[in-house]
N, C-alpha and C positions, 0 to 999 in steps of 0.2 A: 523941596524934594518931591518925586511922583516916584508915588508908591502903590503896587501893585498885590494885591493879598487874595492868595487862592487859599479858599477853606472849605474844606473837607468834613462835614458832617451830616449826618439827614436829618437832626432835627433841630428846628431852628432857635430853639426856646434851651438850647444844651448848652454849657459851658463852654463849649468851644464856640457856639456861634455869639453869647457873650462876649467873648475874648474878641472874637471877629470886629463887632461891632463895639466895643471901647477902641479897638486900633483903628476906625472910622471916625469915632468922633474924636478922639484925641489926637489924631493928625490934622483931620480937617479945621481943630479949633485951630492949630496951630501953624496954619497957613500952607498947608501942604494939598499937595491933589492927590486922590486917590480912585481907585478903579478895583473893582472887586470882581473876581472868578469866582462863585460858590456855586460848586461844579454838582452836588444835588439838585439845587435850584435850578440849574441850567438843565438838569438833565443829561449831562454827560455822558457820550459816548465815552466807553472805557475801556475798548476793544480794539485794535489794531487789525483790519482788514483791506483788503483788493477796493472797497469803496473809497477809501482814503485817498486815494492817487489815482482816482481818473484812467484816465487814458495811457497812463502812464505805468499803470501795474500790469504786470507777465503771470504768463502760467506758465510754469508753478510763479507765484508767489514769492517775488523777492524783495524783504522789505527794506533793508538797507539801500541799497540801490534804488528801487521803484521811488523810496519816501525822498531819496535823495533828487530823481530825476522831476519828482514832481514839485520841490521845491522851488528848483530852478525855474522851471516851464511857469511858476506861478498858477501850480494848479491842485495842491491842496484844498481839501474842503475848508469850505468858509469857517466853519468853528475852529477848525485849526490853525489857519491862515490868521486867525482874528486874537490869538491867544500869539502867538509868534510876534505879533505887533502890539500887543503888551508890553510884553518882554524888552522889546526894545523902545519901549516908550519909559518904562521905567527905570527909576537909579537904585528902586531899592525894590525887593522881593520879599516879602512875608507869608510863610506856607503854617497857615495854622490848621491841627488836625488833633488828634487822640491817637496813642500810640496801640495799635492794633498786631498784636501776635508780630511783635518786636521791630514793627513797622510799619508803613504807612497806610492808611484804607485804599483797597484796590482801583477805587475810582482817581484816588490821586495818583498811586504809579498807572494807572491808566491813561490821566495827562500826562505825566511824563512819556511815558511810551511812545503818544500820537504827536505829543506839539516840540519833541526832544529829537526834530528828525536829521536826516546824514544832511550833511551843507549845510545844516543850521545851527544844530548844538553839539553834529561830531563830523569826523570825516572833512575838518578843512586845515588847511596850512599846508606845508611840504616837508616828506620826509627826506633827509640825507646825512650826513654823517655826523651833523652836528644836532641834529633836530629831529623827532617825532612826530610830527603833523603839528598844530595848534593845541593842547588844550595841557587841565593840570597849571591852572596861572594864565593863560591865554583863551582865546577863543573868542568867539560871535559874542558873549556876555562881558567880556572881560569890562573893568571898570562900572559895573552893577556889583551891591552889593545883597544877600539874603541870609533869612534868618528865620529856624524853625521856631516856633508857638505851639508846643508839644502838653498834652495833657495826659498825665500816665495814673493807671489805677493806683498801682502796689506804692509803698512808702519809698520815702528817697536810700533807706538802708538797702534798699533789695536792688539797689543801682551803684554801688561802691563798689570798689577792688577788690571785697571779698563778699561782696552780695552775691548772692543766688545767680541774680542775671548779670552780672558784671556790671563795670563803669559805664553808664549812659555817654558815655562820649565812644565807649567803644560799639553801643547800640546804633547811634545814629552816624556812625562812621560810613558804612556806607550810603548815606542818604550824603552828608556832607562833602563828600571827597569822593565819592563817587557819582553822585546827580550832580551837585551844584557849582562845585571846585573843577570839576573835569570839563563846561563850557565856561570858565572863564570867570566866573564867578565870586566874589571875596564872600566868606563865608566866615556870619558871626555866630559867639557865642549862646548856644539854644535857649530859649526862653521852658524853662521846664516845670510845669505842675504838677508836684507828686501826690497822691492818694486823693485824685477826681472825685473818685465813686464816693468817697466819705466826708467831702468839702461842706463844712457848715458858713453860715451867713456871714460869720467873722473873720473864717479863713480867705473866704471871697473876695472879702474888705482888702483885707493884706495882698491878693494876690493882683487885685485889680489896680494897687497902689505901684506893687511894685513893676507888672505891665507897661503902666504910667512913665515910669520913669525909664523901662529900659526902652521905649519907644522914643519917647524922646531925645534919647540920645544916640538914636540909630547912623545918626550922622558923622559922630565921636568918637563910638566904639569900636577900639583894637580887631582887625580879623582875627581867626583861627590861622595862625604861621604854618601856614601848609606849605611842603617843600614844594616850588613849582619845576615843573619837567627838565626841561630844556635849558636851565641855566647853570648845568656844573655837577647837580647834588647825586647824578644817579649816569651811570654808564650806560650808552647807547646801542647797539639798539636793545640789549638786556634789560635795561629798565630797572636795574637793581644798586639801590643806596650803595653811594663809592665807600669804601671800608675807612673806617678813622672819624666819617662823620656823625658815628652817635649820638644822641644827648645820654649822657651817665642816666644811669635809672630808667631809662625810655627804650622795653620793647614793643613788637608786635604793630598793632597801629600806630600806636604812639613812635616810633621811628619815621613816619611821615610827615613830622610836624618837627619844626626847628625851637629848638631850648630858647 
């Protein structure tokens, strides 16, 4: 398996860059190759501008287009170009981070932003009466699989159905089905650390055990049954779940996900 892991933290001695580096060595014992983004370390531009695309950006500023023209032309900046051929060198995607004001730290939607661009991770396939372009189950990723490595302050009660902040599935829904599911992506089950900031030596133990073994089975584990676009579950070009396909008990997000 080549596995790719962007992590998202600025210090490196944090619990997240721990996590980092046990999915380094615990894949690498275990005959896998690996390639790491730690998009701090690199310094990361996290900004979306006219520099991005060359010769290839307009005034005004159009970035769908421009990011898409310069895709083609092969004339993204190198850092982006070089994260895009990650992507597809890898089978598996691991985005470990800290979950920051109910999602992800700005330098990470910042790579998404810049290396997430039109011809690459949207804007491809053809629309017509049967189909909406490529993605939602399809696209430039499709048959890669990723998995967030999420560490959150507050306890896991303050992430339930009647938590304060709701179901953490309903949190990281659009990180899920909206970044990773929509280029094509099978997207597992999130790897979730509840109450970081309070983690003692023995909780670490446990947490680092059970790490261990969801990584190891990165190869085995069930996606999230995300409805995918273009195969029946939703009318065109509306976009809206055909009537009778409920799952009992399943609103709101959870209506985009098959029983």
């Amino acid at each position: 398996m080549k596995t790719l892991i962007v992590h998202a933290h600025p210090e490196p001695r944090s619990l997240n860059g721990s996590l980092k580096d046990l999915a380094v060595s615990t894949l690498e014992a275990a005959g896998h190759e690996v390639r790491v983004s730690d998009l701090y370390a690199m310094d990361w531009k996290a900004v979306v501008d006219a520099a991005d695309y060359g010769e290839q950006a307009t005034s005004p500023l159009r970035v769908v287009s421009n990011s898409g023209r310069a895709f083609e032309a092969g004339a993204l900046t190198p850092d982006v170009a070089a994260e895009q051929e990650k992507l597809l060198w890898a089978d598996t995607v691991i985005f470990q981070f800290p979950l920051w004001w109910y999602t992800m730290p700005a330098i990470l939607k910042g790579w998404v932003d810049r290396v997430f661009t039109h011809r690459f991770a949207y804007g491809v396939g053809v629309h017509d009466e049967t189909r909406y372009g490529e993605r939602f189950g399809e696209g430039t990723l499709r048959g890669r699989r990723a998995i967030l490595s999420v560490t959150v302050g507050g306890p896991e009660s303050h992430y339930t159905d009647r938590g304060i902040n709701g179901p953490i599935e309903d949190v990281l829904f659009p990180i899920h089905h909206g970044i990773l599911y929509y280029p094509g992506l099978e997207v597992l089950p999130p790897f979730v650390l509840h109450g970081a900031d309070r983690l003692t030596e023995g909780g670490f133990e446990d947490a680092a055990k059970a790490w261990k073994e969801r990584l190891l089975s990165l190869e085995t584990t069930e996606p999230i049954a995300f409805r995918p676009q273009n195969f029946g579950d939703y009318d065109i070009p509306s976009l809206r779940l055909k009537e009778g396909l409920e799952t009992p008990g399943r609103q709101g997000f959870g209506l985009h996900v098959r029983g």
